[in-house]
MIGU-335772 format. One record per residue (C-alpha): y, z, x; residue in one letter; residue number from 1. Coordinates in steps of 0.1 Angstrom, whole numbers. Layout:
! residues N
(rec (Y; Z; X); A; NUM),
...
//
This chain:
! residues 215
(rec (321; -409; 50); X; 1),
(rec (329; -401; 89); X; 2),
(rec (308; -375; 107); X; 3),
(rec (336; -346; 102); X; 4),
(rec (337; -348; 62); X; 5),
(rec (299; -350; 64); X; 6),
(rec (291; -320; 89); X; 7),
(rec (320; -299; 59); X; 8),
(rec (298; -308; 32); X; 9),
(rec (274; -285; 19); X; 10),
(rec (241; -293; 28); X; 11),
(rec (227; -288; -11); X; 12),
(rec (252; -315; -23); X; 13),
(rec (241; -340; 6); X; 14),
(rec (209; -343; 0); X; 15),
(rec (212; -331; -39); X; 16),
(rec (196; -303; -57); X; 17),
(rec (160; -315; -62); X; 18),
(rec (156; -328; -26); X; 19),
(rec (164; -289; -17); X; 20),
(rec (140; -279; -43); X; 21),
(rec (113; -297; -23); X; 22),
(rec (121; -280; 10); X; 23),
(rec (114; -244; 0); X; 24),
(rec (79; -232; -7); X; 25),
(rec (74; -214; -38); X; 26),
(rec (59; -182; -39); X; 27),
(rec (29; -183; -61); X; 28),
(rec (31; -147; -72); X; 29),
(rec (67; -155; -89); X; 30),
(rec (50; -185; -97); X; 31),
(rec (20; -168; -120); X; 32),
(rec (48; -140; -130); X; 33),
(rec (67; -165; -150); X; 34),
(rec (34; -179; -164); X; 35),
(rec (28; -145; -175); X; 36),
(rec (60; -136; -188); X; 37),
(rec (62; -170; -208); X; 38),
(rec (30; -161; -229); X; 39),
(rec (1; -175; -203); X; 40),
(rec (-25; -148; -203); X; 41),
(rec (-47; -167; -176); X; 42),
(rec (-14; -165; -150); X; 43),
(rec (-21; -128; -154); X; 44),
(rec (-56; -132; -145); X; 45),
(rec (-53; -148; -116); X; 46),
(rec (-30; -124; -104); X; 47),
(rec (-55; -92; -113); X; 48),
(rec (-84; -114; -94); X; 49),
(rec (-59; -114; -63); X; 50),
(rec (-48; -78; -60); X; 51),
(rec (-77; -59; -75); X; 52),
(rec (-98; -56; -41); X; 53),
(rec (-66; -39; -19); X; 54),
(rec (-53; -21; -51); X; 55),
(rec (-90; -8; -57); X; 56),
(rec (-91; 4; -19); X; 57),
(rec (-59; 18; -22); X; 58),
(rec (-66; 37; -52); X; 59),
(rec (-104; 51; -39); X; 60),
(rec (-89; 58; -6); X; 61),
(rec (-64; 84; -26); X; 62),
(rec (-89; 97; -52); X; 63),
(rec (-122; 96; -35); X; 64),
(rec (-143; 84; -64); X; 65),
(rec (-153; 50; -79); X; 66),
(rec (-150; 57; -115); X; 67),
(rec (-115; 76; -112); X; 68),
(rec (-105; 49; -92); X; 69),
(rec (-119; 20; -116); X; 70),
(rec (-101; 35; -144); X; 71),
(rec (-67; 39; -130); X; 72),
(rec (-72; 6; -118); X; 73),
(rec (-71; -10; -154); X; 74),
(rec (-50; 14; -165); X; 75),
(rec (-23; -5; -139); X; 76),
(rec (-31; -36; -149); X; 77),
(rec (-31; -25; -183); X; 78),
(rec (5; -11; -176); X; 79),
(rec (18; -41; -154); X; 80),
(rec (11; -64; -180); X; 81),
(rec (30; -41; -208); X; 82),
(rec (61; -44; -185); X; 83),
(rec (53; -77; -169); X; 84),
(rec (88; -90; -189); X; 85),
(rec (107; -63; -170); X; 86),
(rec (101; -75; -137); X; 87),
(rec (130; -94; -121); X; 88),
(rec (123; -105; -85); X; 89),
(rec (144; -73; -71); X; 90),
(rec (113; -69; -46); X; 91),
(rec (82; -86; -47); X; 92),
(rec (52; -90; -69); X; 93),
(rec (32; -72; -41); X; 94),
(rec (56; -45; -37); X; 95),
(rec (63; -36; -76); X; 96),
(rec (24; -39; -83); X; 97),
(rec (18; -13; -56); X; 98),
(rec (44; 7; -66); X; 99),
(rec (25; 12; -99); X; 100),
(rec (-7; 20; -83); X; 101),
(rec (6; 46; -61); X; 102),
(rec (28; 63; -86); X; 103),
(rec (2; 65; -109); X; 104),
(rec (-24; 73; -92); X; 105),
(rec (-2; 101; -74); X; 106),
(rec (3; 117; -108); X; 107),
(rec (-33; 115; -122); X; 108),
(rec (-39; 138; -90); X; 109),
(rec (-15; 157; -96); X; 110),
(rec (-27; 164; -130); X; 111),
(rec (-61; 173; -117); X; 112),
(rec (-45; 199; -102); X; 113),
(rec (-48; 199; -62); X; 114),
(rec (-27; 226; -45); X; 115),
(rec (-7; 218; -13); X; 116),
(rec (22; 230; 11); X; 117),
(rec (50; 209; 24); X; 118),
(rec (65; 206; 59); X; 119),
(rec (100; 197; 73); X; 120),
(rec (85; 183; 105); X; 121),
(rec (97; 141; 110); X; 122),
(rec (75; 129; 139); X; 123),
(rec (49; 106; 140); X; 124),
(rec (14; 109; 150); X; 125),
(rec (-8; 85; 148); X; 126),
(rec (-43; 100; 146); X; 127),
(rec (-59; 65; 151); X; 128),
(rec (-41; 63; 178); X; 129),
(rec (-59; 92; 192); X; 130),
(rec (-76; 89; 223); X; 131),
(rec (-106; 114; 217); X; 132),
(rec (-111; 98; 184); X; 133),
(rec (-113; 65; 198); X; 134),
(rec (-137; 79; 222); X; 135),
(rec (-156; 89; 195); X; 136),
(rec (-163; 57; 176); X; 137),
(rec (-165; 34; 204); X; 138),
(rec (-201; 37; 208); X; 139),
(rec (-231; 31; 186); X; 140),
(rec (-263; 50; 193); X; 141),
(rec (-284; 66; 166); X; 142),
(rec (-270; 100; 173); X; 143),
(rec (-236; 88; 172); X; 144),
(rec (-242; 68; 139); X; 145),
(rec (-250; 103; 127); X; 146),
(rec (-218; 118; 141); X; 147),
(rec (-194; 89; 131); X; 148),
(rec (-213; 97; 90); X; 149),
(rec (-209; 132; 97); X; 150),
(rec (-166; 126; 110); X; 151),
(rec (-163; 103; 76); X; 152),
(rec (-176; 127; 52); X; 153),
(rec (-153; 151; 73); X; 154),
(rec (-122; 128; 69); X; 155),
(rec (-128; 124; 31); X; 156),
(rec (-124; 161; 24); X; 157),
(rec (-96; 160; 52); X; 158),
(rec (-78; 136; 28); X; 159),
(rec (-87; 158; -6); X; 160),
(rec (-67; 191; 10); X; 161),
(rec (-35; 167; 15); X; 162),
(rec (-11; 165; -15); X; 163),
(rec (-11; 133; -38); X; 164),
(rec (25; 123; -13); X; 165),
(rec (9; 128; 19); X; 166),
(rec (-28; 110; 10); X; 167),
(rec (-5; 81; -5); X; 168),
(rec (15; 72; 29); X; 169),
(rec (-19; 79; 50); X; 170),
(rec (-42; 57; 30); X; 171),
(rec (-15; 30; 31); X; 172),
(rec (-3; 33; 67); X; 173),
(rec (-34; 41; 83); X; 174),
(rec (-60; 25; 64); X; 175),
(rec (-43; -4; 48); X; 176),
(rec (-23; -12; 78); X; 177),
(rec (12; -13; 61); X; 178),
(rec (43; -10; 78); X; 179),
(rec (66; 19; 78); X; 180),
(rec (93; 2; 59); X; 181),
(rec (68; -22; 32); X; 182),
(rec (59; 17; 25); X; 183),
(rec (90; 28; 18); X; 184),
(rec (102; 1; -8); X; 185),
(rec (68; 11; -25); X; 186),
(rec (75; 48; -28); X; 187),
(rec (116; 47; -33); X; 188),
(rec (122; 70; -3); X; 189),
(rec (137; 64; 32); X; 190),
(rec (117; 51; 63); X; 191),
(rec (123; 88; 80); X; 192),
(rec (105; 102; 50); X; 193),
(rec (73; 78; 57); X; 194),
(rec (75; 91; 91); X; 195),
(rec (81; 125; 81); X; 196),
(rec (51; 128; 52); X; 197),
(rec (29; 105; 79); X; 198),
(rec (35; 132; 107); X; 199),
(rec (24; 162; 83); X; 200),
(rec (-4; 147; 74); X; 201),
(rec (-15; 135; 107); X; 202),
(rec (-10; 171; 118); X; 203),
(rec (-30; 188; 85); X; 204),
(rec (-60; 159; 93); X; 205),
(rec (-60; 167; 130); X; 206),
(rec (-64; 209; 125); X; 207),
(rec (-90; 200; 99); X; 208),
(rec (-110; 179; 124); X; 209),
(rec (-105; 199; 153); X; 210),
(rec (-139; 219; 151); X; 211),
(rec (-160; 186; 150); X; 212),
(rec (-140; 168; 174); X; 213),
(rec (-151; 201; 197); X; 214),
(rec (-183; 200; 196); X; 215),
//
C-alpha cells in the first residue's frame, strides 16, 4: 500500500478496532453506570462514596441544616438508583447526578414554603470578587475571627431570604466553583439565565450585608 492509499484510509481500519479501543481512556463513571445498570449493586456504591461529600455540600449550602440535607441526600441516591436504567450518556454522570440534587432539593424548599421576588436584571456580580469583602477576611486577629463568625452567620440567613433558584446558582457558582455553563446543563436553562439569577442574588446578598460591611 503506497503512502496516498494509506494517508485515505481511515485511521480505525489501520490500526483496527481494538488497537483504537486502547487509545481512549474510559471514563470510570460510565464505567460503574453500566455496572449498575447490569445488576452490580457495589458499582453503585462506589459511585455514592464518590459524590456524596460535593452533593452533601451542595445540598447543606441550599438548605442550611444537616439533617434536611442528610435526608435529601439518600433520597437522591435513593432516586438515582430507581432511574439508574434511564440514563443514557446524553451528559455526564456528574451532570445528571447534580441535576437531581438541585431539582430536588429546590422543590423540598419550595414546599417548606419560603417567600421570594424575582428580578429581570442579567448582569453579573461577583460578590467574592468584592474588594471590601476581601478586605474583610484577609486578616486573622481575635476580633476579626469574631467578625468573619459574625459575617457567616450573616451570609447563612442572606442565603435563606433567596428563592430555592437563586440559592441553587449561588451555592454552585460561588461556593462550589462551577462554571457558568457546567451550571446551566445542570439546571436546563440558558447561560444568560445563570448570569441573570447569579446577578439578583449577588445584588439581594450585597443589600442584606451592607449594614455589617458598614460598621
Amino acid at each position: 500500500m503506497d503512502i496516498a492509499a494509506i494517508s485515505s484510509q481511515p485511521l480505525a481500519k489501520l490500526l483496527g478496532a481494538s488497537a483504537m479501543a486502547e487509545e481512549v481512556p474510559v471514563n470510570p463513571d460510565i464505567e460503574l453506570v453500566a455496572r449498575t445498570q447490569a445488576g452490580d449493586a457495589r458499582a453503585f456504591d462506589e459511585l455514592v462514596i464518590k459524590y456524596s461529600p460535593r452533593l452533601y455540600g451542595l445540598v447543606y449550602n441550599m438548605t442550611s441544616n444537616h439533617e434536611d440535607a442528610n435526608d435529601l441526600l439518600q433520597e437522591v441516591f435513593a432516586k438515582a438508583f430507581r432511574s439508574i436504567n434511564g440514563f443514557r450518556g446524553k451528559s455526564s454522570f456528574y451532570t445528571w447526578i447534580h441535576s437531581i440534587a438541585v431539582n430536588m432539593t429546590i422543590n423540598f424548599l419550595k414546599k417548606r414554603g419560603r417567600r421570594f421576588q424575582m428580578s429581570l436584571d442579567d448582569v453579573d456580580l461577583n460578590i467574592q470578587n468584592d474588594k471590601e469583602f476581601i478586605e474583610l477576611t484577609a486578616t486573622s486577629s481575635p476580633v476579626r475571627q469574631a467578625d468573619l463568625s459574625e459575617l457567616q452567620q450573616k451570609l447563612n440567613e442572606s442565603m435563606l431570604k433567596l428563592s430555592p433558584e437563586h440559592r441553587a446558582v449561588v451555592t454552585m457558582f460561588d461556593i462550589q466553583g462551577m462554571p457558568h455553563a457546567e451550571i446551566s446543563k445542570i439546571l436546563g436553562v440558558s447561560e444568560g439565565t445563570i448570569r441573570s439569577r447569579l446577578f439578583y442574588a449577588h445584588r439581594q446578598l450585597q443589600a442584606h450585608l451592607d449594614e455589617f460591611r458598614k460598621r
